[in-house]
C-alpha positions in Angstrom: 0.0 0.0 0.0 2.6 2.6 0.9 4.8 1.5 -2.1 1.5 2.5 -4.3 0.9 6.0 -2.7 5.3 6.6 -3.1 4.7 5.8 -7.1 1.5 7.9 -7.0 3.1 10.4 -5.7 6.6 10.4 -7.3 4.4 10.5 -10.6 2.7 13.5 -9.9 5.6 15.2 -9.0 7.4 14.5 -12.3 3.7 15.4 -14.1 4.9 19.1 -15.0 2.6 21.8 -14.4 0.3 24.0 -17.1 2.3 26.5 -18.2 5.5 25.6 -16.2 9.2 26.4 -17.5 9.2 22.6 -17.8 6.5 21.8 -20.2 7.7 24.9 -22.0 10.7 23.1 -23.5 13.0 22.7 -20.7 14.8 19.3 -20.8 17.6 17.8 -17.9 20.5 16.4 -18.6 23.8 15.1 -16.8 27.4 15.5 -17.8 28.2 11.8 -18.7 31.6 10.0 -20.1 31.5 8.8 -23.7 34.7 6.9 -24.3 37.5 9.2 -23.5 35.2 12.7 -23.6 33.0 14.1 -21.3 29.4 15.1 -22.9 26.1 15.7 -21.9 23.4 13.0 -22.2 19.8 14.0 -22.4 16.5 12.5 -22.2 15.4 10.4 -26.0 12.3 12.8 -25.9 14.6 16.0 -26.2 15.8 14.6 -29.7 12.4 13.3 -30.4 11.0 16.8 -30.2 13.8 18.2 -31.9 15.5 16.4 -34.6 17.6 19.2 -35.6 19.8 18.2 -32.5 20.7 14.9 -33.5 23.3 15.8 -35.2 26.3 18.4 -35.3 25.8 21.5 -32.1 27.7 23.9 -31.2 27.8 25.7 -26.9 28.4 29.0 -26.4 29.0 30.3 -22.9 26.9 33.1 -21.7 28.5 33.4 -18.5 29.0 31.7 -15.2 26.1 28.5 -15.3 24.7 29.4 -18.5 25.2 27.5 -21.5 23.4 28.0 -25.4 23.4 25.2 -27.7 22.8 25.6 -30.9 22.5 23.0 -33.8 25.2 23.5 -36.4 23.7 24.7 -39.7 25.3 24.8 -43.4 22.2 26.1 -44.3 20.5 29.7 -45.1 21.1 30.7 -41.7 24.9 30.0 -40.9 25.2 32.2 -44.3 23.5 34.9 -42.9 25.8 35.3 -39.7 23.4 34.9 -37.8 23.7 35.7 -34.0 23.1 32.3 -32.4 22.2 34.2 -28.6 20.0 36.6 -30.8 18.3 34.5 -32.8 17.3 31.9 -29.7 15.9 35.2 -27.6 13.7 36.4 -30.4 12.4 32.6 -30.7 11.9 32.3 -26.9 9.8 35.7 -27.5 7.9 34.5 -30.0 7.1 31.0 -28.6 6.1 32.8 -25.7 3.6 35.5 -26.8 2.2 32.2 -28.5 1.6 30.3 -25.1 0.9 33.3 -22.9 -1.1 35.8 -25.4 -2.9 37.7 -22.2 0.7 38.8 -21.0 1.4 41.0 -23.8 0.7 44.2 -22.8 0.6 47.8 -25.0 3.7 50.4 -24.4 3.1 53.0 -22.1 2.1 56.3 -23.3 4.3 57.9 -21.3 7.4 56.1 -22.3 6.3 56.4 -26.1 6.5 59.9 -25.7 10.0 60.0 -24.2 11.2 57.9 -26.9 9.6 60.5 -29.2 11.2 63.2 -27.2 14.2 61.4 -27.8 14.6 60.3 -31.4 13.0 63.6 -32.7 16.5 64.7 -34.6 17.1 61.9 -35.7 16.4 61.3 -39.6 16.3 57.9 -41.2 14.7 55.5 -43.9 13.1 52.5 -44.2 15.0 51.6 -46.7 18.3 52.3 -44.9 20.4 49.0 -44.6 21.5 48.3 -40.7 25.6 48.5 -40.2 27.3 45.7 -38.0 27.6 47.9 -35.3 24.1 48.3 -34.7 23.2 47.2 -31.2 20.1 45.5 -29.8 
């Protein structure tokens, strides 16, 4: 009997919650040996879910604990240059306006008329290509 209520329980807790950080994508891993190299080994239902990560990846470091993987691409985007950290952000963004539509909220009116205030001298075009030192 208590061996049943342990398993009913352990289950719920691994059962992620609506709209958690877990069922939004979030998959654990452990560092793990492989031969003579250290890698990380993931759950099957990571590369299930996302094929593109079954083969060639690439880490990049954002700082102290943080870590971005990205799947290694010959494709359109890799000949684009891309931004990797960039390009994960904006897709973050735009997977989560899709999940949590009610958060997204209109700009102040107040702080659209101090960027107003603020970019009033300054003159550009649409068509005006962006330079590489163009910050975000």
């Amino acid at each position: 009997m208590k061996l049943a209520h342990n398993r009913a329980a352990e289950r719920k807790r691994s059962q992620p919650e609506k709209g958690s950080v877990k069922q939004a994508g979030v998959f654990r891993g452990r560092q793990a040996k492989t031969g003579n190299s250290l890698g990380f080994r993931f759950d099957h239902s990571l590369f299930k879910s996302h094929p593109e990560f079954s083969g060639e990846v690439e880490a990049h470091v954002l700082g102290p604990g943080r870590m971005l993987v990205v799947a290694t691409e010959s494709g359109a985007r890799a000949k684009r240059g891309e931004d990797p950290v960039v390009a994960s952000f904006v897709s973050f963004l735009a997977a989560d306006m899709q999940r949590f539509p009610q958060r997204i909220q209109p700009l102040d009116p107040g702080l659209i008329a101090r960027i107003e205030k603020l970019t009033q001298r300054v003159t550009t075009t649409g068509e005006e290509p962006l330079r590489d030192e163009v910050l975000i």
